[in-house]
Structures are given as structure tokens and as C-alpha cells.
Phi, psi and omega in degrees: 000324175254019121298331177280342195283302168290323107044275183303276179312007186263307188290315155307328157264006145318272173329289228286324197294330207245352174265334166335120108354074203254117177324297201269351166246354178237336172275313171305299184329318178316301185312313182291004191234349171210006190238291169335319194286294170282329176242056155242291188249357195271065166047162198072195242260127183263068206254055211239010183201169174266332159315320205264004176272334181276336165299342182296143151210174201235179157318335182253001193105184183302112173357297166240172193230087180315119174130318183236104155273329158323319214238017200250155198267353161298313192275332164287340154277318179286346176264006189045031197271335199288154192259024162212152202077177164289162142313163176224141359283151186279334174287332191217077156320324191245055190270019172260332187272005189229001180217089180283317227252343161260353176285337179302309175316323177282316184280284232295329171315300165297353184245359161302325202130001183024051147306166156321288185216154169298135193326166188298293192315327183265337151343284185313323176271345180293331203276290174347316189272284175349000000 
């Protein structure tokens, strides 16, 4: 029995160390490549960092909802789901349907906790692997 539990907690924690999301080399880039130009400094919702994105909110609440990606409202505009508005990005709507894979990045970034950067602690074991 307590080989499966370590076992079990070996693999989660596996899992949590090699999935880590990193916010400043895999999330921003999206945003500054499809986002900024319109949600960078000209005021209204501001994605041009992560304070000003964690910070962001809409008409409908907050922007992102750490934990939930499904339900957070950056990904149902870019996933065209929201029941307001436009699709996002607005100049190329369906550039998400066709780059499945950064749209992945953001929800699995959100359902991690939409840190900043992965915790200190996986830095440290990742520079090792690396």
C-alpha cells in the first residue's frame, strides 16, 4: 500500500515538475504576437505584461480565472465561446483554430495557477535536466 501511494505521489509530482508552464518565454510571446497591438498601452484591457493582464478585467469580471480555463474570459474570446463580443484576436479570429497548440499553453498556464513563472523550486530541478 505504501509503495502505491509513493508511487502515485512520484508520478504527480513528476507530472506537476515537467508541465510547469513558463508565463515570460511561452505566454507573453503569444500575446505580443497577436494581442499587444490592440490590448497594449492604448488603454482598456492591457496585455502587455503579466500585472497588467493579471489585473485586467472586463464587463464580465476578471479576465483570467487561475485554476479554470474553461470559465476564464481570455480563453472563451479567443476560443470564440463568450457569449459577448467578438472573437479575439480580432484582426485574425480564427488564429487559434489553427495554432491549437498555443491555445493549449494558455489553458494548461491557467489551470496550473497562471503564475508568473513556475515556481522557484522547479527552476531549480529543471536546470539540472536541461
Amino acid at each position: 500500500m505504501k509503495i502505491k501511494i509513493l508511487l502515485s505521489l512520484a508520478f504527480i509530482f513528476g507530472s506537476l515538475i515537467f508541465s510547469q508552464v513558463d508565463y515570460t518565454t511561452q505566454i507573453q510571446p503569444i500575446f505580443n504576437s497577436n494581442c499587444t497591438g490592440c490590448h497594449g498601452s492604448s488603454g482598456g484591457l492591457n496585455l502587455s505584461s503579466y500585472d497588467n493582464l493579471m489585473s485586467g478585467t472586463s464587463n464580465h469580471g476578471p479576465v483570467i480565472t487561475p485554476l479554470d480555463a474553461d470559465n476564464s474570459i481570455l480563453v472563451q474570446k479567443i476560443m470564440g465561446t463568450a457569449d459577448f463580443g467578438s472573437r479575439m484576436p480580432a484582426n485574425n479570429q480564427p488564429y487559434f483554430d489553427t495554432h491549437e497548440e498555443e491555445l493549449q499553453l494558455i489553458k494548461d498556464w491557467i489551470n496550473e495557477g497562471a503564475n508568473p513563472d513556475p515556481p522557484a523550486i522547479f527552476n531549480l530541478i529543471l536546470k539540472d535536466v536541461r
